[in-house]
C-alpha positions as CSV (number, residue, x, y, z in Angstrom):
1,X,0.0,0.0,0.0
2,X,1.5,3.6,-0.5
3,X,1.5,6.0,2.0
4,X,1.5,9.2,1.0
5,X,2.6,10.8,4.0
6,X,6.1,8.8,4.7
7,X,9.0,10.3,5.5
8,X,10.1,11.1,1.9
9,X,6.6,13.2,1.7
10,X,7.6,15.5,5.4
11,X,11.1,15.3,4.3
12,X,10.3,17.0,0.8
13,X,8.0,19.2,2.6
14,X,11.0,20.5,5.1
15,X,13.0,20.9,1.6
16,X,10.6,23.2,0.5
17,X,11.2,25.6,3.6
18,X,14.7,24.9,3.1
19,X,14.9,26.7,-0.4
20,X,13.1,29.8,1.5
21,X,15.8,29.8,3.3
22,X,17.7,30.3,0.3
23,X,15.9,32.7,-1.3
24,X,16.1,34.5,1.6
25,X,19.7,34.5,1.5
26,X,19.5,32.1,4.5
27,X,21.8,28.8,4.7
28,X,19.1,26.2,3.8
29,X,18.0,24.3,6.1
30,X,14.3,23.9,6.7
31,X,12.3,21.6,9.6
32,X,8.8,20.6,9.8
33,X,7.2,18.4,13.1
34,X,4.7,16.1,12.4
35,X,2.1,14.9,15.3
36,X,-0.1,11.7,14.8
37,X,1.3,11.9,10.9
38,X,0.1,15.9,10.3
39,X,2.3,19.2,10.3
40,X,2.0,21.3,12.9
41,X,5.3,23.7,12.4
42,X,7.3,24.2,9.8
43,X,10.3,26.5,9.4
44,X,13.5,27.6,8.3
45,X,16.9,29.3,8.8
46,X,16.2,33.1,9.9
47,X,19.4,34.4,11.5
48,X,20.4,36.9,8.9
49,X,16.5,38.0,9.1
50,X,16.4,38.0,12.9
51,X,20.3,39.0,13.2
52,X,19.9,36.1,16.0
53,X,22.6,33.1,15.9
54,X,20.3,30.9,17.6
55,X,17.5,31.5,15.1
56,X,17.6,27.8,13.6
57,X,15.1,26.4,11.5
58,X,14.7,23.3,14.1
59,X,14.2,25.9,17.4
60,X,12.0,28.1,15.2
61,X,9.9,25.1,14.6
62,X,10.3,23.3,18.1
63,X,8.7,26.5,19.4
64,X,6.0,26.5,16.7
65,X,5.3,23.0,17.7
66,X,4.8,23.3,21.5
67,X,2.5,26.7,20.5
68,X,0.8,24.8,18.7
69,X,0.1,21.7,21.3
70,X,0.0,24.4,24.4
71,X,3.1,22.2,26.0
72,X,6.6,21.8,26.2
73,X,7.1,17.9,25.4
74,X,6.9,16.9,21.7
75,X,7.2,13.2,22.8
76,X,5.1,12.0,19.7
77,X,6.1,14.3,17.5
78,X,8.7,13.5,14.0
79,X,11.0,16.5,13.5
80,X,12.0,16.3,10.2
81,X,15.3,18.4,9.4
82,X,17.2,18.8,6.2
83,X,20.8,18.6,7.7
84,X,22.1,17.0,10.7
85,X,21.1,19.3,14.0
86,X,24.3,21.2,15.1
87,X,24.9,20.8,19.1
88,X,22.7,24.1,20.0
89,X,19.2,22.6,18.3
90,X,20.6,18.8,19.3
91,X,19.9,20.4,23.0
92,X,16.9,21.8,22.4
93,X,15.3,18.5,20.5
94,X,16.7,16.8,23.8
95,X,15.6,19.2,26.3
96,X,11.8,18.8,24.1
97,X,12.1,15.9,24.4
98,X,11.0,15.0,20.7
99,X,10.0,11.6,19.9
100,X,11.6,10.6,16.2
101,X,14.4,13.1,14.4
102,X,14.7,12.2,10.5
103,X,17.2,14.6,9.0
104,X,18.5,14.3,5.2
105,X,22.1,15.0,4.8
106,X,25.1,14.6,7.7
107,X,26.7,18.1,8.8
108,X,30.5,16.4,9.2
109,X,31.9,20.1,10.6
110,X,29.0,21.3,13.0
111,X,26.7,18.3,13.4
112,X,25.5,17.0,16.9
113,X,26.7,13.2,15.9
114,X,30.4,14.5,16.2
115,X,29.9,16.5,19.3
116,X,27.2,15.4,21.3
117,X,25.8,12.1,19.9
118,X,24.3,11.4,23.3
119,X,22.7,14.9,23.0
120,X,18.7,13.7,21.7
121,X,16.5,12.2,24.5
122,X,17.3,8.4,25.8
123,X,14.0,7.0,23.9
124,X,14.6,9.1,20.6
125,X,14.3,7.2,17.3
126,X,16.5,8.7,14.9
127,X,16.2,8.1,11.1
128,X,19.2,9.3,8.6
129,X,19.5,9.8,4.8
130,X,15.8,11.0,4.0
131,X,16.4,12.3,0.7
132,X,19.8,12.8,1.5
133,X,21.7,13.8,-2.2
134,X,18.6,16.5,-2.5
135,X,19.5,17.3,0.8
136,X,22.5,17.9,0.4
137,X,22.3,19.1,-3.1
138,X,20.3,22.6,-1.8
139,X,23.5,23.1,0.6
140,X,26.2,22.7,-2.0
141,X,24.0,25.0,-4.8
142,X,23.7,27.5,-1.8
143,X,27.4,28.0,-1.1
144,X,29.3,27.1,-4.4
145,X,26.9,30.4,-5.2
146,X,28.4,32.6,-2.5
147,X,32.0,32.0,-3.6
């Protein structure tokens, strides 16, 4: 049977914020959270926009999540993430305590996995390589064109 909201569907979906990002002049990287297989925040990079370093599109969209359930615990909620979390939003998707992290494409200099692996709550699933060439694809387009 096909399911047509699988992680490829949410992961193409936090690609889409991800090339906001872009146009935005934004490193892209875009997150959407899923609870009981619907989205209930999506978002993207903002720190140029916000001129705030911690203004990553996983926070942005934790915060938008727990708004949007009216508590702090995404416990069955699927963050889906276009590049590895860095350390900072690896924290913050422990402290949150999310449920399942899929992300596309491994960050080798800044991702939480090299740092912190131990970082994500004890009972998180975590699912890697979602689309990961398209993934990483919108990263590699986005800097070759700032050199």
């Amino acid at each position: 049977m096909i399911q047509p909201f699988d992680d490829t569907y949410f992961m193409r979906q936090a690609l889409s914020e991800a090339r906001l990002a872009a146009e935005e002049g934004e490193v892209p990287v875009g997150a959407v959270i899923t609870c009981q297989g619907r989205i209930i925040a999506r978002a993207h990079n903002q720190t140029e926009r916000l001129h705030d370093v911690t203004a990553h599109a996983e926070l942005l969209a934790i915060t938008a999540a727990t708004d949007a359930l009216g508590a702090k615990y995404l416990t069955d909620c699927t963050l889906y993430v276009t590049v590895e979390p860095c350390v900072m939003c690896a924290g913050a998707i422990g402290w949150a305590q999310v449920g399942t992290i899929v992300y596309g494409t491994t960050d080798e200099k800044r991702g939480y996995s090299r740092f912190a692996p131990q970082a994500f709550h004890p009972k998180a699933q975590v699912k890697r390589g979602i689309l990961e060439a398209e993934c990483a694809d919108e990263m590699r387009r986005f800097f070759q064109s700032r050199r």
